[in-house]
C-alpha positions in Angstrom: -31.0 -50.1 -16.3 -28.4 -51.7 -13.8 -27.8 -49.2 -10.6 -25.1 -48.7 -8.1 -24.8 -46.8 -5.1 -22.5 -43.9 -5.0 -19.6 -45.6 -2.3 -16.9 -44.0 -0.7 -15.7 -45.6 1.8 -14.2 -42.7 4.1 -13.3 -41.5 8.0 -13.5 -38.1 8.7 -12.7 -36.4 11.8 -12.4 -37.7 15.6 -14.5 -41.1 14.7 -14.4 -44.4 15.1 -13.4 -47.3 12.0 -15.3 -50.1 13.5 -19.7 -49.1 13.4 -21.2 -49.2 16.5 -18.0 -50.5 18.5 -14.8 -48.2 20.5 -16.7 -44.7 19.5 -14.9 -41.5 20.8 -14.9 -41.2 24.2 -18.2 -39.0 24.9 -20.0 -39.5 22.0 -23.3 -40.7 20.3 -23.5 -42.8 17.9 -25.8 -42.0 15.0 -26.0 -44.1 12.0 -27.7 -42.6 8.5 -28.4 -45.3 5.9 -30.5 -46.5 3.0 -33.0 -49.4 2.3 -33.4 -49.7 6.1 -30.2 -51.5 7.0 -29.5 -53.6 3.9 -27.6 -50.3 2.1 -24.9 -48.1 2.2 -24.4 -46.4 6.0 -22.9 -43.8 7.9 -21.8 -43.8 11.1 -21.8 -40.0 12.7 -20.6 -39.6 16.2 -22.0 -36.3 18.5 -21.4 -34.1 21.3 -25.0 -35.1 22.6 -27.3 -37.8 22.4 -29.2 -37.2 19.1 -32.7 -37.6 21.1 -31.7 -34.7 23.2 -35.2 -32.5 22.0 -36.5 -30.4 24.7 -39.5 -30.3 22.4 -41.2 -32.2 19.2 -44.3 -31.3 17.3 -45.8 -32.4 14.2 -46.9 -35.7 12.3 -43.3 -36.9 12.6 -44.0 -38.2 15.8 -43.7 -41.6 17.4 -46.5 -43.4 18.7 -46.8 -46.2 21.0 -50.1 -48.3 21.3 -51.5 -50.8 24.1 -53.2 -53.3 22.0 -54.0 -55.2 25.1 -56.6 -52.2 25.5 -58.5 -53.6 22.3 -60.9 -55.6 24.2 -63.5 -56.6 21.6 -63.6 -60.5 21.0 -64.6 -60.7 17.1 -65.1 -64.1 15.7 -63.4 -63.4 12.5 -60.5 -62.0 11.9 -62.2 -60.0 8.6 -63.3 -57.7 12.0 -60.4 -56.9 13.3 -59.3 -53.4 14.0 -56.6 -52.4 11.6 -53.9 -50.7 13.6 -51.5 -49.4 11.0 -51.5 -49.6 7.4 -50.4 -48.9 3.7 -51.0 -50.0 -0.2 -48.6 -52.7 1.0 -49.3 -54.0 4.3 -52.1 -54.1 7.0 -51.2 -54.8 10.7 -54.4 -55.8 12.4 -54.9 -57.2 16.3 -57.4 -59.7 16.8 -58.5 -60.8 20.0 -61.4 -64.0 19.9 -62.4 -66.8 21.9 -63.1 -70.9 21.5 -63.9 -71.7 17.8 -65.2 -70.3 14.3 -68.2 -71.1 12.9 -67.5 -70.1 9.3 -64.5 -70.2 7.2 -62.2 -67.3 6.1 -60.3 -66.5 2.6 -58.4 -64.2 1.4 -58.0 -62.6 -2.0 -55.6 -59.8 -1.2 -52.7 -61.3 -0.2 -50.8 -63.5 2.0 -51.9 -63.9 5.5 -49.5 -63.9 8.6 -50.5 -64.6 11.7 -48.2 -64.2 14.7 -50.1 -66.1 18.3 -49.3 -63.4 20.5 -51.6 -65.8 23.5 -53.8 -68.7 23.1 -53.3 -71.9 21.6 -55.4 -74.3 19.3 -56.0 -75.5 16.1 -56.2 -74.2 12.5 -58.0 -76.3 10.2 -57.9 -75.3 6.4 -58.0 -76.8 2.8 -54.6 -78.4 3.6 -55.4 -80.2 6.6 -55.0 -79.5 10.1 -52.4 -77.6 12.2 -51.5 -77.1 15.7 -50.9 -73.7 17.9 -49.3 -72.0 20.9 -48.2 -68.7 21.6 -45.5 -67.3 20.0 -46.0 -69.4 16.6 -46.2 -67.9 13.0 -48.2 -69.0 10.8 -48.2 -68.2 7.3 -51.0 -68.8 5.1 -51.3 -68.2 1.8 -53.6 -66.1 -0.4 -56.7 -68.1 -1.0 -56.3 -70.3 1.4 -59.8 -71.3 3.4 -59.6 -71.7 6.8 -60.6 -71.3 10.6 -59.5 -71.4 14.1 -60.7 -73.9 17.0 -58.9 -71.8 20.1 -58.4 -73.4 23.7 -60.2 -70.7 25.4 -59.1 -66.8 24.5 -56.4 -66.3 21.9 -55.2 -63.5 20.9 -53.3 -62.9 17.3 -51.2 -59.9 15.8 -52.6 -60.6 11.5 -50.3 -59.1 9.3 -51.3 -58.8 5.3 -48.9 -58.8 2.4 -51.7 -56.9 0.4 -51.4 -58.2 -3.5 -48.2 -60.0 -2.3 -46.3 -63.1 -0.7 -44.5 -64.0 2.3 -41.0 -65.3 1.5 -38.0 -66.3 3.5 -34.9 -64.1 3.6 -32.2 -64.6 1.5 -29.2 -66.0 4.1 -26.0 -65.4 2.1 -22.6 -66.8 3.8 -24.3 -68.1 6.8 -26.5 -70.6 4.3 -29.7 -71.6 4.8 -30.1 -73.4 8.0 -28.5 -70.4 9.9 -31.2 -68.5 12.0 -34.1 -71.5 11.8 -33.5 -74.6 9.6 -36.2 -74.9 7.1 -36.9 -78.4 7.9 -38.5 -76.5 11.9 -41.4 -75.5 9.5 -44.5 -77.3 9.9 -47.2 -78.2 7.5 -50.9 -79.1 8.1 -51.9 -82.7 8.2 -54.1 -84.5 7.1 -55.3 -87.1 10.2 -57.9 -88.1 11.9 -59.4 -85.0 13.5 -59.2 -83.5 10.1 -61.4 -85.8 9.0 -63.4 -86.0 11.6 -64.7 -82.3 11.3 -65.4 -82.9 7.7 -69.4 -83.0 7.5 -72.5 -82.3 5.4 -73.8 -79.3 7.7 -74.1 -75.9 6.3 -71.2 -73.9 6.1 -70.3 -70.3 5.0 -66.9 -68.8 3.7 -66.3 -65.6 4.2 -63.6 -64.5 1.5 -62.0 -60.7 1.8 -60.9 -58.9 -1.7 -60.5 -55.3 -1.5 -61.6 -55.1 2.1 -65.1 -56.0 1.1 -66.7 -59.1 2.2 -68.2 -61.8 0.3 -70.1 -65.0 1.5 -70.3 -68.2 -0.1 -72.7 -70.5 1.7 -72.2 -74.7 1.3 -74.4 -77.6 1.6 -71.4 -79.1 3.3 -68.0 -78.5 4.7 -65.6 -77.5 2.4 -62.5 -78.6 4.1 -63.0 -81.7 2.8 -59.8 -82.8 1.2 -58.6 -86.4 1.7 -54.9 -85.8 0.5 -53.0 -83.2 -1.2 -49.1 -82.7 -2.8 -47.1 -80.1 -4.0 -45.1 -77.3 -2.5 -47.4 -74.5 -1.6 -49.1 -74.8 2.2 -49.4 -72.9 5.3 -46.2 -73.1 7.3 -45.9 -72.5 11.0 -42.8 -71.7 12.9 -42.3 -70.6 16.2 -40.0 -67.8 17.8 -38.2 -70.7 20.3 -37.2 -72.0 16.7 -35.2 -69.0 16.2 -31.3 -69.0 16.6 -30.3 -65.2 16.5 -27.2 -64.5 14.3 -24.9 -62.9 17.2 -21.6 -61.5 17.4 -19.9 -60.9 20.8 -17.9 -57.9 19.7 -20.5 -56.3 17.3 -24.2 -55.1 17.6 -25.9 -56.7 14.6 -28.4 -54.4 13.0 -32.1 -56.1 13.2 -31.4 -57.3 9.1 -30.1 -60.0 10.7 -33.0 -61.0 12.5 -34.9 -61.1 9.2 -37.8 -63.7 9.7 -40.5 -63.5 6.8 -40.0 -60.7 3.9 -42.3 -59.1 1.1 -41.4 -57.1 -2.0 -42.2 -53.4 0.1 -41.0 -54.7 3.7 -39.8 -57.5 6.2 -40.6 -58.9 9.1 -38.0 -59.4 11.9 -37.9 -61.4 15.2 -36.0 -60.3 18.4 -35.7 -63.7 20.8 -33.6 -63.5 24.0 -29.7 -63.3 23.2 -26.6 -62.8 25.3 -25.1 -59.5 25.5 -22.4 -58.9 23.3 -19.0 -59.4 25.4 -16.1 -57.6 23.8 -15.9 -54.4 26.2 -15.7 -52.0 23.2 -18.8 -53.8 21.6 -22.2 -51.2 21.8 -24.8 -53.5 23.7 -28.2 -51.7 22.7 -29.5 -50.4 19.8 -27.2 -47.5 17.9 -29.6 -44.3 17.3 -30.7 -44.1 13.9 -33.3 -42.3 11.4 -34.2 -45.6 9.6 -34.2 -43.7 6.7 -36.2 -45.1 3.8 -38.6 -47.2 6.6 -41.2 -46.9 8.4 -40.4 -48.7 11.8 -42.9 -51.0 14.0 -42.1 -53.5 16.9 -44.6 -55.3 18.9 -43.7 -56.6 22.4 -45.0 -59.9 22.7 -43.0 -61.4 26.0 -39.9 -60.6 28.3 -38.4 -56.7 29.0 -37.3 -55.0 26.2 -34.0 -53.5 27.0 -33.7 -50.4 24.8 -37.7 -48.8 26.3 -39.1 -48.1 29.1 -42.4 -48.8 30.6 -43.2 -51.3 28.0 -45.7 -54.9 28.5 -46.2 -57.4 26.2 -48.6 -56.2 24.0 -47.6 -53.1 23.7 -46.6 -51.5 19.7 -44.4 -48.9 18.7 -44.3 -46.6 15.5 -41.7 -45.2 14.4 -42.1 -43.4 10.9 -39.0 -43.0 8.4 -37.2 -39.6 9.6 -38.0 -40.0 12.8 -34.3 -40.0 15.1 -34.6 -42.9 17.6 -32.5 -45.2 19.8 -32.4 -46.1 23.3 -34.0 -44.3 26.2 -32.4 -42.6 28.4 -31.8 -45.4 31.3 -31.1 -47.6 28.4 -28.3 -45.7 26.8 -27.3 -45.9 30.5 -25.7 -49.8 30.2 -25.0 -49.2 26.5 -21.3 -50.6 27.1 -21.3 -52.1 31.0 -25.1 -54.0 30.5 -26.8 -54.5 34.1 -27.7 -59.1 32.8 -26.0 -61.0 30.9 -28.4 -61.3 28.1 -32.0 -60.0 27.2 -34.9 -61.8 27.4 -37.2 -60.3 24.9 -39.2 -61.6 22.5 -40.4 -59.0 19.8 -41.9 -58.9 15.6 -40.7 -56.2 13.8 -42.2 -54.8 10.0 -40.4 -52.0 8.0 -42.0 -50.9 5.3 -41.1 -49.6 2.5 -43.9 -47.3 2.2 -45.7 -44.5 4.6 -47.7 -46.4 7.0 -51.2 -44.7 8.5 -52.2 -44.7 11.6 -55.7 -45.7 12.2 -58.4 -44.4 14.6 -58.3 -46.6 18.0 -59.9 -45.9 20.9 -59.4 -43.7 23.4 -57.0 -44.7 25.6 -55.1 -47.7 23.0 -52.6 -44.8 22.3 -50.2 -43.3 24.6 -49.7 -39.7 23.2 -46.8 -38.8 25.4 -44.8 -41.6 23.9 -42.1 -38.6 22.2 -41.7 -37.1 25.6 -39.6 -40.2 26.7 -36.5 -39.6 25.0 -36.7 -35.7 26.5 -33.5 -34.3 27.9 -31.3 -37.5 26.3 -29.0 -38.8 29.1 
């Protein structure tokens, strides 16, 4: 059966016609929509900021992680700590040092991996691929592979359980707006591919349902001499990205859509001017996110709508949950302090309830709601 949203286009009231640009003078700007921010949206304006709680209790509540407090080095990413998680998705942090002794694999899905430090090399069935920090690297379900790392790495692994990592669809910009496909990079096949290939024992460890399996080798079994087709680990890194930008509108993060799966999408927040026009909103607009669950990871620079944030650093924000900036943010939110941010951050909304997992002591700070306390 075809659908259609119920639309209406309508203004009611003292409000403004533009979103999220010459609101009423003092007032808030609250946007209600659907599907995240690819549906049908209202914009409602208020006396107060809508984070203006002198009190919140219940599972509703924001949390905010320091992943750098997950010190454990595990050698393969199948250990891990899970951080958050539904049917759809798993967000894992995995911290590890030098290189692998055993192969990984996959059965559940598509692997992403985003090099929040480190560099090194990947080696898998298709050949052999460079990293630094701040690359993605996308790697598809059943793919075998392991990491040589220069030293300590560190990696945010995000799974698109039963599923696959596409690119967005770019509409009237076309396809080499945001990063031009041809940036993505493929493994090779050269010489220090070949040169690990050997007749030594070697294990795979391949994941299906969160249980572990080993298959044990005579020999390595990275041991292709060529390959063709069009299915292969891509990589792609954040200084790739040109952020779709607008100097008299705030862009919703949509635009910044990097990676997307059939229950949620992966965005990328790089460093940007400030939009220009003086009537333009320059942080976020307070929203519900209705119909997603909401997480950012901090991975480099200040990000301008939080305080007290480090690289690092992961916020949850479930669907229903009213956010926006912080209080000293919502400060500059038309006369900005710099000319541009210098942030780099990975979004996921999902579609589905995410659940939190249980971290260590000290991995969460509980206080996180308390922030927005007493709005402006």
């Amino acid at each position: 059966m075809s659908k259609k949203w119920i639309s209406f286009p309508k203004v009611e009231g003292t409000a403004s016609r533009q979103a999220h640009a010459a609101l009423p003078e003092g007032t808030y700007e609250r946007e209600m929509g659907r599907e995240g921010f690819f549906g049908p949206a209202t914009q409602m304006h208020h006396k107060h900021p809508p984070t203006g709680w002198t009190d919140f209790e219940g599972p509703l509540r924001p949390r905010m992680y320091d992943l750098t407090r997950l010190n454990a080095v595990q050698e393969s990413p199948w250990d891990a700590p899970v951080v958050l998680s539904n049917a759809h998705t798993k967000i894992f942090y995995w911290r590890t040092a030098g290189a692998m002794d055993h192969l990984v694999r996959s059965a559940d899905g598509d692997e992403l991996l985003f090099v929040h430090a480190g560099s090194g090399e990947l080696f898998c069935d298709y050949g052999r691929l460079t990293f630094r920090d701040g690359d993605y690297i996308v790697l598809p379900r059943g793919t075998m592979w392991r990491v040589a790392c220069d030293g300590d790495a560190e990696f945010l692994m995000i799974e698109a359980v039963n599923d696959a990592f596409q690119l967005p669809e770019k509409g009237l910009v076309g396809p080499h707006a945001i990063f031009d496909p041809a940036m993505l990079r493929t493994p090779e096949i050269d010489d220090a591919f070949l040169a690990q290939q050997d007749e030594s024992e070697w294990q795979v460890k391949i994941k299906r349902q969160d249980s572990v399996s080993t298959a044990t080798y005579p020999y390595n079994p990275l041991d292709a001499v060529g390959w063709h087709g069009d299915l292969a680990p891509v990589s792609v890194n954040w200084r790739d990205i040109r952020p779709l930008m607008s100097h008299r509108y705030h862009v919703p993060p949509s635009a910044h859509s990097t990676f997307v799966a059939k229950r949620f999408v992966v965005c990328t927040f790089v460093p940007r001017p400030f939009e220009s026009d003086p009537d333009a909103l320059k942080v976020p607009f307070f929203h519900n996110n209705d119909d997603y669950d909401e997480v950012i990871f901090f991975h480099k620079g200040k990000f301008f709508s939080r305080d007290n944030t480090h690289p690092g650093m992961m916020s949850f924000h479930p669907c229903g949950f009213t956010h926006g900036p912080h209080p000293k943010a919502l400060q500059g939110a038309f006369k900005p302090k710099v000319e541009a941010t210098d942030e780099v951050a990975v979004m996921l909304d999902a579609r589905d309830p995410l659940t939190p997992a249980d971290l260590p002591d000290g991995v969460e700070f509980t206080a996180y709601v308390e922030s927005w306390k007493g709005g402006a």
